[in-house]
N, C-alpha and C positions, 0 to 999 in steps of 0.2 A: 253917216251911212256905213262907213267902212268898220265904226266900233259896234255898232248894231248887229253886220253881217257878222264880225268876230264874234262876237257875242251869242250869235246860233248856233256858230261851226261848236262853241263851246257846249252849249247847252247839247247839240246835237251828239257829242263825243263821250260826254258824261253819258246822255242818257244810252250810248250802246254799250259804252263800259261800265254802266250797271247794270243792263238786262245781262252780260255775260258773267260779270258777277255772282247775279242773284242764279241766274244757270245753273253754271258748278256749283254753289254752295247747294241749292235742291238738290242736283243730281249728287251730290255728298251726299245730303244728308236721308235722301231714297233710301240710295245704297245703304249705310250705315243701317237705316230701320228695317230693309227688308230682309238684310244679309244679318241683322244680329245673332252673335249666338244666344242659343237657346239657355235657358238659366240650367246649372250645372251640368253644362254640357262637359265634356273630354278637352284637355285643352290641348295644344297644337300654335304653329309658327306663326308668327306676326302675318298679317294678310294685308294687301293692301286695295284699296278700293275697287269697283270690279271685278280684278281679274283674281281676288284672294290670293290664295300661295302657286298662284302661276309661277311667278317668277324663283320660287325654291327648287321647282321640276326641273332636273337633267332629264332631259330627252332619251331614252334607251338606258337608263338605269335606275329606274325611280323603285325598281324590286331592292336592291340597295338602297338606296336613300329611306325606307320607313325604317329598315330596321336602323339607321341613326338617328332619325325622327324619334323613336321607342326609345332608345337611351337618353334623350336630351326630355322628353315630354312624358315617358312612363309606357307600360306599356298597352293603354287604352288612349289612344291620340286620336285629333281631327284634321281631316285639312278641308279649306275650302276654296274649292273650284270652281270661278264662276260664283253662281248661284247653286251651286250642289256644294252640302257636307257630307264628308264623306267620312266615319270613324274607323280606325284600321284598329284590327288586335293582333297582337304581337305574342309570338312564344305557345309551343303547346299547350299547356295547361288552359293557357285562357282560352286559347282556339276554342280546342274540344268541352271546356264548359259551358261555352257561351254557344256555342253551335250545338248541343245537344240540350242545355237548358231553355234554351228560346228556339227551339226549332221550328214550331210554327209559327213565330212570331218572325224568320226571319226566310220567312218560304219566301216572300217576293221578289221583284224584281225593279233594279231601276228602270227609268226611263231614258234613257240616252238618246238621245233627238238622233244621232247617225243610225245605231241598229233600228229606233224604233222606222227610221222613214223607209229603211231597207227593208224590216217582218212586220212590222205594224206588231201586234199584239196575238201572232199566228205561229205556231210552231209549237216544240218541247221547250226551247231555251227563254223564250219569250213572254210564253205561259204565265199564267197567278190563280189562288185559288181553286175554285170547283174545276173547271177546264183543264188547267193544268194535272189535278189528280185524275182528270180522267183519261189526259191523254198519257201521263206516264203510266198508269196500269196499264193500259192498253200496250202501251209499246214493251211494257217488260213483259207480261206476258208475252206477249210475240214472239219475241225475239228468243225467250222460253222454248217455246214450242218448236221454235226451229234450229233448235241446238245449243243455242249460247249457255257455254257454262256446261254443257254434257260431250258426248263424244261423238255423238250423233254428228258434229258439228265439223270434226276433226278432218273426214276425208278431202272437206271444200279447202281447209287451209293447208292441208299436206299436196293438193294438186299445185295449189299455189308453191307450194314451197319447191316444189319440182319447178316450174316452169321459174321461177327466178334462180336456183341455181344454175339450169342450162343459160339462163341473161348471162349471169355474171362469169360461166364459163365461158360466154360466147367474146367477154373483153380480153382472153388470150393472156392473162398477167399484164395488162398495159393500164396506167395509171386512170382513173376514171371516175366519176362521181358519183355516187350509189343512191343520192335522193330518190331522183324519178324512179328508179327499180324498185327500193322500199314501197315509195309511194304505192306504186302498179300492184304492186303485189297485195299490202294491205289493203287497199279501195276495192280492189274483187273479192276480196271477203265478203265486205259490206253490200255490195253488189250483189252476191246471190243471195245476202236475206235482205233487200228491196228492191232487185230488181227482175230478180229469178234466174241470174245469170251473169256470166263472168264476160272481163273483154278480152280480145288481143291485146298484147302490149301496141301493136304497131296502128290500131285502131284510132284516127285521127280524132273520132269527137269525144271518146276516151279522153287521151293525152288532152285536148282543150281542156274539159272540167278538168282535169286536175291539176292544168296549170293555171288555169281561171282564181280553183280555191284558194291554192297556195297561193297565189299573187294577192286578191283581195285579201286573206287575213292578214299578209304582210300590214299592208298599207291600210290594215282598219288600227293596227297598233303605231304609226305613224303620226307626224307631227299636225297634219293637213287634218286629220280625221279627229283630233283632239280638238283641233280649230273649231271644226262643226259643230262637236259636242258643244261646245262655249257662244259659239255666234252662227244658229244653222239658218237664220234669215236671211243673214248673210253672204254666210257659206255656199248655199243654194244658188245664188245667183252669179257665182267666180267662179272660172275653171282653174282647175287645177287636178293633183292625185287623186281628192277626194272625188272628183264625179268618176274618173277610171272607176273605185267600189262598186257606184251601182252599177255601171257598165256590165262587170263582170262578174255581179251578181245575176242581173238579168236575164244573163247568159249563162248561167249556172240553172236559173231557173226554168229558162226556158226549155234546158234539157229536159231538166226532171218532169216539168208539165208533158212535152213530149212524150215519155217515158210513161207517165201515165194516163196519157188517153189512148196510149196502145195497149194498154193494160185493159183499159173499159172494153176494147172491142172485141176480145176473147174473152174476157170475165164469168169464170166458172163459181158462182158461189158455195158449190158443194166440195170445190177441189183448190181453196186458197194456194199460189204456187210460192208467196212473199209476202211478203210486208203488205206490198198495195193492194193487193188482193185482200188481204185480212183488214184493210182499215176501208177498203172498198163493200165488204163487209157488214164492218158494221158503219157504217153511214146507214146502209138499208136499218137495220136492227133498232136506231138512234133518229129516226127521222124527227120523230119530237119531238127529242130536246138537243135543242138548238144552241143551248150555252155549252153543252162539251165539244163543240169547235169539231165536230167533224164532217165535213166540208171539201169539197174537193182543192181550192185554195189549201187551205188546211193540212190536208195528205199532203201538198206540193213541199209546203215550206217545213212539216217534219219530216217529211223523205231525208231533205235537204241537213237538215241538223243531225240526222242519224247518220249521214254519211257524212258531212264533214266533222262530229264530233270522233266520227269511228275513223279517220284519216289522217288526218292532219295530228292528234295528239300521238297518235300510235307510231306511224312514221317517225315521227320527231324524236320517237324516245328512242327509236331505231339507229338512227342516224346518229344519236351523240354515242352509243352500243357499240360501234361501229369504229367509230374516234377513240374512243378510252383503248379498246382492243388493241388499235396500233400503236396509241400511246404508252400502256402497259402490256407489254409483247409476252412477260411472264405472266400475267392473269389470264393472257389469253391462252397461252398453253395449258396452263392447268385447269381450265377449263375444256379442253381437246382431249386432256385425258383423260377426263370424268364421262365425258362423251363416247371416247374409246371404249374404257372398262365395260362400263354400262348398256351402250348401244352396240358400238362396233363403228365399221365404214361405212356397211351396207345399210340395213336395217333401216328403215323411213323412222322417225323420232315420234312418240306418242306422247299425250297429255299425261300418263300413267308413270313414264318414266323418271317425270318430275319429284316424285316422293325417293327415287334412286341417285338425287343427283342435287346434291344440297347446296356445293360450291359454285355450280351454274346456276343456279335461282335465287344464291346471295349476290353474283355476279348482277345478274336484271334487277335484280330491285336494288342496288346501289347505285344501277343507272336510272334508274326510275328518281333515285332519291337527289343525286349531283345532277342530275340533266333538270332538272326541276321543273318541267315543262309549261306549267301556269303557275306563274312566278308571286302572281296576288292574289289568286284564285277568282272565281267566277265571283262579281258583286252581287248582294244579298241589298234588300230594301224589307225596312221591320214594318208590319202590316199594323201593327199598331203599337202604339207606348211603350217604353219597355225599360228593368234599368240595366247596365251592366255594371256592376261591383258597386261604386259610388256616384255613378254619374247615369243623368236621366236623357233618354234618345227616344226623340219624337216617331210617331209614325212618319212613315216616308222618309225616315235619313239613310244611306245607300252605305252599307256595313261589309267589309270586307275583312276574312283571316287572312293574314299576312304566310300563305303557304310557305316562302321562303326563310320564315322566323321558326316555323316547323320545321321543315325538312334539317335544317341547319341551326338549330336548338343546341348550344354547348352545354345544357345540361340533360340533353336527349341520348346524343351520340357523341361517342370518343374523341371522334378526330372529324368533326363535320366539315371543315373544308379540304379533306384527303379523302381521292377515292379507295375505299376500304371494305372489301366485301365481309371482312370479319364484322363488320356490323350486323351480320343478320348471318351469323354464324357462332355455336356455343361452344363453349369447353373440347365437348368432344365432335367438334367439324361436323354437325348436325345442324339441318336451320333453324334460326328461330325468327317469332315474329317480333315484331319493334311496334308498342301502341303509336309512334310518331311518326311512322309512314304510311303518311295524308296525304299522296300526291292524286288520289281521287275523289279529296277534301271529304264532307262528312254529313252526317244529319239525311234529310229528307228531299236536300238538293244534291245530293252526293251524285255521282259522274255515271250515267246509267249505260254509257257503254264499257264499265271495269270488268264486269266476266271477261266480254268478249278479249279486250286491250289483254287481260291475263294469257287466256290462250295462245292468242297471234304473238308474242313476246318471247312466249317459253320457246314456243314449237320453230317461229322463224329465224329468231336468233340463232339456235340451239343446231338448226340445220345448217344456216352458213358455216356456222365453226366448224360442224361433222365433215364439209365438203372442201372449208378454206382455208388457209392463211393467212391473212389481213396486216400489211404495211404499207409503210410510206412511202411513196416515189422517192428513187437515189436522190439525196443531198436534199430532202425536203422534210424539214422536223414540224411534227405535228402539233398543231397551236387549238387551243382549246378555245379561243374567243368566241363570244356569242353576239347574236341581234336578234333585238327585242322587239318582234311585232305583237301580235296576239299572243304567241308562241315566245318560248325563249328556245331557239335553234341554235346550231353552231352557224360559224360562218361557213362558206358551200368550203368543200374538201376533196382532195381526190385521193384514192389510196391504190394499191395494187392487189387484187386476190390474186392467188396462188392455190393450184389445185393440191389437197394430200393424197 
C-alpha cells in the first residue's frame, strides 16, 4: 500500500510539474510569436520576455539613454515596451525628414492605456484623422481671431506682466520660488482666450488647477504611471500615485466643465467672448456631423489641453530663464542693457521691440533650446505602412523624434552642451535663425500653441529683467539639475529679485 501511495505522490508531482512546465514554455513561446519583430524592422537592445527593454530604462533619464542607444544601434533604433514598439529617430536631419516626408503617415497617435482611460479618444492631443483636423482648424483659427500671434493680443499679457512684477516686488529681495508666479501669470493668459477672463493670484480654485496640473503631469512622467501603461488591468485595481492622476484630473475637469456650463447660461452666439463660446458655436453650426467631435464632453477636454499645453510648457521654459539668469550673471546683464538702450525703465515692453533686441531673443531661444522642455517629443503612431530609410514600420508602431538628439546635434550647434546665446546670433550681433531649433517639433502635429509660447517668453521674460535683478540666496550656488516628468523642469529653486 505504502509503494502504491508513493507511487501517486509521484505520478501526482510529475504531473503538476509538467502542467508548469508546459505553462511557461506557452507563455514563452506566446510571447515570442506575438512580440516578434516585424521583418526588417530597426534594430534595438536585447529584450527579454514580457517586459522587452524594461529593464534598459533609467527611470528619469531615458531622454539620455536613446541618444546612447543611437550610437550603439544607429540612428533609426527600437525598443520594446511591453507589447508596444516603439522606433526612436535620432539627429536632425533624420527628424525633419522623416517628419516632413511621412507626415501624414505619422499624424496619429498611440494608445497609452493611462492617457487613453483619463481622454478616451477626446480632445486636440488625443485626436486622429478627420476629427482631429477639424478640431485643430477650429482651434487655430480661434485663437487667431483672438490675437494669438498679433498685437491685438499684447495688452492681456502686458496686464499680466504688470501684476507679476508687483508679485515679485511684493518678496522684498527675500529669497523665494518664482514657479507658481510664472505659473499664475502665464495660465491668465490662456484664461482670457478660454475662459473670458483672468483670476487673482490669491483665488483659491485658481491656485487648485494649477497645482492639480502641475502635480498630475508630474506623476503622469513617473514610475507608477509607466506601470499602467504595461499592466493597466492591473494597475486599475492597486492604489498607489497612479490613481492620485485621475484624482486630479477629475478635478481639473471638473473645473472646466464648471467653467463651462456657465458659459451656456449667458451664451450670446452673435458676441463669442472666448474659446467656449466660439466652439459653443459651432456645435450649433455642426449638429450633423457628429464624427468632428464637437460635443460638449469635447469642448471640456480641449479647453483642458489648450490650457495645459499653454501652461505648463511655457512656465517651464520660464523657470529654467530664470536659472540660467542667476547662473550667468553676465548674460543677464547684457541682456539689461539691450533692454535699457532699447526700451528704457519706464516704458511697458512690446512685441515690436523684439526686431530691436537681438541678444535677448538669442538669450530665450537658447533657453528654449538647453531647457529642452520635451525631452522625446510628443509620440506619433504611423496610420499606416511606411518605410524609413531601409527599414519597414507597420501601421500602428508609436514613432518618436528624439528632440534632445535635435536640440543637442554636435553637428547642428557649436558647443551644444554650453549655454551659448551666440548660437542664434551672426557675425555682426544680429539674429539669426537655426533650421535645428524643434523644441515645437514639426510637420502637422507641430505644437499649436507656439505663437502664443512666442509672445509670452519675449514680452515676460524681457519685463522681469527691465524691473530685476535675479541671484542666488547668500552662500547658495545655483545647480542646474533636472526632473523628469512629462516635462523636463529644474529642480524647485529659490532666488532673490532685486528691484533696478
Amino acid at each position: 500500500t505504502l509503494s502504491v501511495m508513493n507511487l501517486l505522490h509521484l505520478y501526482e508531482w510529475i504531473d503538476i510539474k509538467g502542467v508548469f512546465i508546459f505553462s511557461c514554455v506557452f507563455l514563452l513561446l506566446s510571447d515570442y510569436i506575438r512580440n516578434k519583430a516585424p521583418k526588417n524592422f530597426p534594430p534595438g537592445p536585447w529584450s527579454l520576455p514580457f517586459i522587452g527593454d524594461l529593464h534598459h530604462i533609467e527611470n528619469g533619464r531615458i531622454h539620455l539613454q536613446f541618444s546612447q542607444f543611437a550610437e550603439k544601434y544607429g540612428k533609426i533604433f527600437s525598443l520594446r515596451i511591453l507589447g508596444s514598439r516603439i522606433v526612436v529617430l535620432d539627429g536632425y536631419k533624420l527628424v525633419k525628414e522623416v517628419y516632413l516626408t511621412h507626415d501624414d503617415s505619422l499624424a496619429g497617435r498611440p494608445i497609452l492605456p493611462l492617457f487613453y482611460d483619463i481622454v478616451g479618444d477626446k480632445g486636440l492631443v488625443a485626436a486622429t484623422g478627420y476629427k482631429w483636423k477639424q478640431q485643430r482648424r477650429f482651434a487655430l483659427s480661434t485663437l487667431r481671431n483672438f490675437g494669438v500671434g498679433k498685437k491685438s493680443l499684447e495688452p492681456s499679457i502686458s496686464l499680466e506682466c504688470c501684476i507679476l512684477n508687483e508679485a515679485v516686488s511684493n518678496e522684498q529681495g527675500r529669497p523665494f520660488d518664482p514657479r507658481s508666479l510664472l505659473s499664475n501669470a502665464v495660465a491668465n493668459v490662456i484664461c482670457v482666450l478660454v475662459f473670458g477672463h483672468r483670476f487673482e493670484y490669491s483665488d483659491n480654485g485658481f491656485q487648485s488647477l494649477l497645482k492639480n496640473i502641475n502635480e498630475a503631469v508630474y506623476l503622469q512622467g513617473g514610475f507608477c504611471a509607466q506601470l499602467y501603461n504595461m499592466f493597466p488591468r492591473l494597475m486599475r485595481q492597486v492604489p498607489g500615485p497612479h490613481q492620485k492622476i485621475f484624482t486630479l484630473w477629475r478635478e481639473v475637469i471638473d473645473f472646466v466643465r464648471e467653467k463651462v456650463n456657465a458659459h451656456r447660461v449667458d451664451y450670446d452666439p452673435s458676441n463669442p467672448r472666448d474659446y467656449i463660446d466660439c466652439f459653443l458655436r459651432e456645435m450649433e453650426n455642426l449638429k450633423g456631423d457628429t464624427a468632428a467631435g464637437f460635443d460638449v464632453e469635447d469642448l471640456c477636454f480641449c479647453t483642458l489641453d489648450l490650457f495645459g499645453a499653454g501652461t505648463e510648457t511655457t512656465s517651464t521654459t520660464l523657470y529654467w530663464g530664470l536659472l540660467y539668469m542667476v547662473k550667468y550673471s553676465e548674460i543677464q546683464a547684457k541682456v539689461q542693457e539691450e533692454i535699457d538702450r532699447v526700451v528704457g525703465g519706464s516704458r511697458q515692453l512690446s512685441l515690436s521691440d523684439k526686431e530691436n533686441m537681438p541678444y535677448t531673443n538669442a538669450v530665450i531661444h537658447e533657453i528654449q533650446r538647453i531647457g529642452n522642455i520635451i525631452p522625446m517629443n510628443v509620440a506619433r503612431a504611423t496610420v499606416e505602412d511606411i518605410k524609413i530609410g531601409k527599414y519597414s514600420i507597420p501601421k500602428g508602431t508609436i514613432v518618436t523624434g528624439n528632440l534632445t538628439s535635435v536640440l543637442f546635434d554636435e553637428s547642428e550647434w557649436e558647443t551644444p552642451h554650453r549655454f551659448n546665446p551666440g548660437h542664434f546670433l551672426d557675425a555682426e550681433g544680429q539674429f539669426r535663425r537655426r533650421d535645428a531649433f524643434l523644441p515645437f517639433s514639426l510637420g502637422k502635429r507641430v505644437c499649436l500653441g507656439e505663437q502664443l509660447a512666442r509672445m509670452e517668453l519675449f514680452i515676460i521674460f524681457s519685463s522681469l529683467l527691465q524691473r530685476f535683478t535675479f541671484s542666488s540666496p547668500a552662500g547658495v550656488e545655483p545647480s542646474l539639475d533636472f526632473k523628469l516628468g512629462a516635462t523636463h523642469a529644474p529642480q524647485p529653486y529659490e532666488l532673490c529679485a532685486v528691484p533696478r
